[in-house]
N, C-alpha and C positions, 0 to 999 in steps of 0.2 A: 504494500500500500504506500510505502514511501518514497519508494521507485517513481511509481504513476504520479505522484506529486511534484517530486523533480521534475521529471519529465513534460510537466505542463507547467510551473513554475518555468522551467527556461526556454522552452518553448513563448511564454506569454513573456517576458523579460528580452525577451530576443526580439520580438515585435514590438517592446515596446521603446528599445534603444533604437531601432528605426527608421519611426515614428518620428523620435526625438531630433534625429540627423536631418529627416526630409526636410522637417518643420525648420532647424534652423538656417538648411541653406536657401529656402523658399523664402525664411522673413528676412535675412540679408539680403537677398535678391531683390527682395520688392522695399527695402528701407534704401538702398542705394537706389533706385530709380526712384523715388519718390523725392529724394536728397537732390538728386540730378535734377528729375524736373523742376524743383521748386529755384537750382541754381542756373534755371537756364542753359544744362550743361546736355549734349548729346552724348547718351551713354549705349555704349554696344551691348550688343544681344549678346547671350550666355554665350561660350565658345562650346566648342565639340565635346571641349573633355568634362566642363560643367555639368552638361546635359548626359552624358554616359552615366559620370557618377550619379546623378538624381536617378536617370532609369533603375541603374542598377539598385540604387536603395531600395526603390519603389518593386523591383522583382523581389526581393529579396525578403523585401516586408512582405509581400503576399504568401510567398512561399511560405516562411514563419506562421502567418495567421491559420495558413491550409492545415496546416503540419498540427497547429493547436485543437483546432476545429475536429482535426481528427482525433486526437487525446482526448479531447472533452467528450467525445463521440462512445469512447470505452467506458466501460464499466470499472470500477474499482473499488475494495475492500471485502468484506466477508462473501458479497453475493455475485463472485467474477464468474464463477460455475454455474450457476444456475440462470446467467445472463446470458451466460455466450453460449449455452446446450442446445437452445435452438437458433442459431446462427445457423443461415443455408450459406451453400458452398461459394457464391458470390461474393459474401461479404469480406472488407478487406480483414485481411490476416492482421493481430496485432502489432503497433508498431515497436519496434526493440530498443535500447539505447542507442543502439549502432545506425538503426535506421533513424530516428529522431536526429541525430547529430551531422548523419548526411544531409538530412531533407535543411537544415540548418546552421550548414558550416560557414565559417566566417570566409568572405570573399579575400581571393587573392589578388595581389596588385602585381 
């Protein structure tokens, strides 16, 4: 039971550092144009590599939320047995630490 805890604990902690990044490179983003406009100053559009990093937060976040979504999805404590007995053969297999840490591994530069 403490496992499944973790596991959704970093799972939701993982989405929610994010979260955190999008949000401050989006309110930079729009505090320095609004600084601009008000200086009369022409300021250029995101460059390529701004916009990669933002995608990729934004993938990355999703993937995390998915990855929760399915944690919260399981069952967990005394009644894991008797939840998952009638589970038909579609449903997904549960997820393991190995596979949670995949679905949520930190991006490489």
């Amino acid at each position: 039971m403490y496992k499944a805890c973790v596991d959704r604990m970093y799972a939701a902690t993982k989405a929610e550092q994010l979260e955190h990044r999008i949000t401050k490179l989006t309110s930079k983003r729009a505090w320095e144009s609004k600084a601009a406009e008000e200086a009369e100053i022409v300021l250029e559009k995101m460059t390529q590599e701004e916009q990669e990093v933002l995608h990729s937060y934004q993938r990355e976040k999703k993937a995390a939320l998915n990855a929760l979504k399915v944690l919260l999805r399981q069952p967990f404590g005394k009644n894991i047995a008797a939840a998952t007995s009638g589970a038909t053969p579609s449903s997904q297999p549960p997820l393991t630490r190995k596979n949670t840490t995949k679905l949520l591994r930190k991006r490489r530069r």
